[in-house]
N, C-alpha and C positions, 0 to 999 in steps of 0.2 A: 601193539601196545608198548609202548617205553615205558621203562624200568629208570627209577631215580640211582645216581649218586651209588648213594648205601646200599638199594638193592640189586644195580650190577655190579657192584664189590662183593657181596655175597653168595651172587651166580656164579661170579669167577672162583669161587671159591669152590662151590658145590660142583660146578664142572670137574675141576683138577680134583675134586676126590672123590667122589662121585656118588656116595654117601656120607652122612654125619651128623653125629648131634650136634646141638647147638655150641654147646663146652667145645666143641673142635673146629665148627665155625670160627670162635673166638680165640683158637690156640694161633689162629691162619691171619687174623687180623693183626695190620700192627698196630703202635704203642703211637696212643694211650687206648687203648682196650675200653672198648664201652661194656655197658652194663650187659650181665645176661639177658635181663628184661628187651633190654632197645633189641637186641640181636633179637630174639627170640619174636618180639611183634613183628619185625620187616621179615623172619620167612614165612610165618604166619600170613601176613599180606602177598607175601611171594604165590604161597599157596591160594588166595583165593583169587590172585590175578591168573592162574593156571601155570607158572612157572615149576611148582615146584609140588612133589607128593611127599607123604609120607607111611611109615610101617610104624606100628606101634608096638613098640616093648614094655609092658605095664604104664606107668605112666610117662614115661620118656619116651620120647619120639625120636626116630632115624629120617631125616629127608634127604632127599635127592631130586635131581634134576629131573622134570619130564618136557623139558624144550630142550633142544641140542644146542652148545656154543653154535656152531653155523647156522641153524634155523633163526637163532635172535640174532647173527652179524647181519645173514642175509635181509630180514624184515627190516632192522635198525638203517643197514646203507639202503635200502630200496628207499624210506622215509626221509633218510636226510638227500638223499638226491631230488626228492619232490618237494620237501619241502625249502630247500636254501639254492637250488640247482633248476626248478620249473619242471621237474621230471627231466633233465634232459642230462646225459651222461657226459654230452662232448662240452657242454659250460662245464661242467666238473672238471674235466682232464683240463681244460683250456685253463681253468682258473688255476688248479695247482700248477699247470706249465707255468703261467706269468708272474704269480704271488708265490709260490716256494721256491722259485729259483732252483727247479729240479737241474741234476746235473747230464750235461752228456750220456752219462754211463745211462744213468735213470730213466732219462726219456726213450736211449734204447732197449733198454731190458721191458720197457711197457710196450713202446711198436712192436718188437718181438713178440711179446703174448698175443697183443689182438691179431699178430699177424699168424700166429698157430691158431688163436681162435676163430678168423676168417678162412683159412685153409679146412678147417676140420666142418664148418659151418657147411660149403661148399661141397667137400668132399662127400657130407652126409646130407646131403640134399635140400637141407635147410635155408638156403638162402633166398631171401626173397627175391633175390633178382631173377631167378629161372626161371 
């Protein structure tokens, strides 16, 4: 499920603190500062989209995160790769190669990784070529 706008700015938020009232949500946003209201309905929403729990201290509420920053980047790139990419990884790399004018340096520091991630693939028996 994707998260709008406002409510991954306030995941990011909730990540890096890991708990917090709403009041500190808002200490973490910048300026111009919405209303406690508006904050307070999107982790509400957070919370019924399964993003976010909370503990209660009489009538004030502590939330926190119950997806991890990498559980939502991971789901977030698997979806934007299916959905703007045909599921397919090498149009993505292919496309940032020709439309970001990645540099030398860049293109090799990515060959480098797939190529530790093909090594380790291999070495751990995982490839399907065997």
């Amino acid at each position: 499920m994707e998260l709008t706008k406002a409510e991954e700015q306030i995941m990011h938020i909730l990540w890096k603190l890991e708990n917090a009232f709403v009041k500190d949500i808002i200490e973490k946003l910048p300026s111009p500062k919405p209303a406690y209201n508006t904050v307070s309905t999107i982790v509400r929403i957070l919370e019924r989209k399964g993003f976010v729990g909370h503990k209660a201290f009489g009538k004030a509420h502590q939330y926190y995160p119950t997806v991890t920053k990498k559980e939502y980047t991971g789901k977030f790139i698997r979806g934007f790769i299916k959905n703007y990419f045909g599921n397919s990884y090498r149009q993505m790399v292919s496309f940032f190669a020709k439309e970001e004018n990645l540099s030398v340096k860049e293109m090799e520091e990515i060959i480098a990784l797939l190529s530790d991630k093909l090594e380790k693939k291999k070495t751990d028996g995982n490839s399907e070529y065997k």
